[in-house]
C-alpha positions, 0 to 999 in steps of 0.5 A: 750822733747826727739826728736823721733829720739833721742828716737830709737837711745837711744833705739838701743844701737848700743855700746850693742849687741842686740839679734835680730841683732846678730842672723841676724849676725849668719844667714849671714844677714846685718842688725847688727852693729859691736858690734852685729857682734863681739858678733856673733864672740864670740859665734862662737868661743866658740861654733861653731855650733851656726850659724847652730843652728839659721838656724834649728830654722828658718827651723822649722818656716817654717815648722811649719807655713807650717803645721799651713796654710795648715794641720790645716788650722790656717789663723791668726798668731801672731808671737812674738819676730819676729827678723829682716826680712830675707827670708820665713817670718812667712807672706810669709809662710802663704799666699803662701798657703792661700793668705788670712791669716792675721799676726800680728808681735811682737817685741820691738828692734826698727830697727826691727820696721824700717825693718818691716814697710819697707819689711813685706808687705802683698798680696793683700787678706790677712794682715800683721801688726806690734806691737811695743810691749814686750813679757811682755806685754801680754794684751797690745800685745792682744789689739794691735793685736785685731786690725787687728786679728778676735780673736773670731777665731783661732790664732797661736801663734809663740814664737821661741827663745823669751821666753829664753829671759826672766827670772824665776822671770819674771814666763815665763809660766804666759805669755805664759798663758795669751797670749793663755788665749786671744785666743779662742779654735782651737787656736796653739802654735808653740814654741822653745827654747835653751837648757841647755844640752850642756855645750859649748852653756852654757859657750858662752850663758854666755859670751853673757850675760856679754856683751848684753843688754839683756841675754839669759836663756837656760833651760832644755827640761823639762822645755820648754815643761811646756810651753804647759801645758793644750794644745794637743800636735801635733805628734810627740810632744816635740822634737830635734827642727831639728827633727820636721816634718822634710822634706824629701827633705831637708838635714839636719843640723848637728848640737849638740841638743840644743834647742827643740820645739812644735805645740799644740792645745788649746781646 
């Protein structure tokens, strides 16, 4: 029989670049081994703009949950493919706004796992809790969640960066679909994702995928707005995923358009 600990070792595969811990690498985090590091280093070099990519995606969370808590009054969140814990997390977004709000994460790289248990606490109102869970999994993800989720009433499901995680032959809309189809009406999708426009990205994506123990797809914005069939996309719809809503207040990022994003409504 596998000791537990020989099971998260096994399933950290510190000789491998793991995709959570190398975008922790590109946002100045710790939390990476030096195989995730010098995958970071690579992309870099091949395209130097990528760590300010991983930031404006982490903007757009916040900006998306902002709108999520306080414009639509969404208090239940199911964020997917959480990656490790850094500062503004899907929870404290939400219950700086609404102390009440509940939030269920989900992701399957187990020092994701030891880091949420660790830092992803709840106030005192609402709840947070987390799934060990893969995308792939959509009915197991839905039941897991149920436990700690109303899913009776709305739920805004965050897919940020993970469904260029998995492949056409593994029909990333379907999941997408059965995931809402578990969510009642007045239920969101906030979703963003790499595109394939800029050759750059592509050719240091690929070096990525030769060396990881996950690859990455990029597809075109096409592509990812399919991701929202069926719901009512929020103004100003498929967009520059530094262009949503952006804040005023903030400078922005300059940085290539290589990834896009949306909030939409289920009715």
């Amino acid at each position: 029989m596998t000791h537990p600990r020989e099971e998260v070792r096994a399933r950290l595969q510190t000789d491998r670049p793991h995709s959570a811990r190398v975008w922790n690498y590109l946002l100045g985090g710790k939390d990476n081994y030096p195989v995730d590091s010098e995958a970071g280093e690579v992309i870099l070099t091949t395209f130097p703009e990528f760590a300010a990519v991983a930031r404006v995606q982490r903007r757009f969370l916040a900006r998306a949950v902002r709108f999520l808590a306080g414009e639509a009054g969404v208090r239940q969140f199911l964020d997917i493919g959480t990656g490790l814990p850094t500062a503004d997390n899907t929870h404290e977004l939400a219950q700086r706004i609404a102390p009440e709000s509940r939030i269920v994460y989900v992701d399957n790289d187990p020092l994701v796992l030891v880091h949420a248990q660790a830092l992803l606490t709840s106030s005192d109102e609402g709840a947070c809790a987390y799934i060990d869970a893969d995308v792939r999994d959509p009915e197991r993800i839905l039941a897991e969640a149920a436990k700690t989720l109303d899913l009776s009433r709305p739920v805004a499901l965050t897919m940020l960066g993970i469904m260029g995680q998995i492949s056409d032959a593994e029909r990333p809309a379907e999941l997408v679909s059965s995931l809402l189809s578990g969510l009642p009406a007045g239920s969101y999708l906030a979703l963003s994702d790499g595109t394939n426009t800029n050759e750059a990205l592509n050719t240091a994506v690929g070096v990525y995928n030769g060396q990881s123990a996950n690859t990455y797809h990029l597809r075109s914005p096409q592509e990812i707005a399919s991701f929202f069939t069926g719901l009512e996309l929020v103004e100003p719809g498929v967009v520059s995923t530094a262009a949503w809503r952006q804040d005023p207040e903030q400078a922005a990022e300059s940085t290539a358009d290589v990834s896009v994003c949306g909030v939409a409504i289920k009715h």
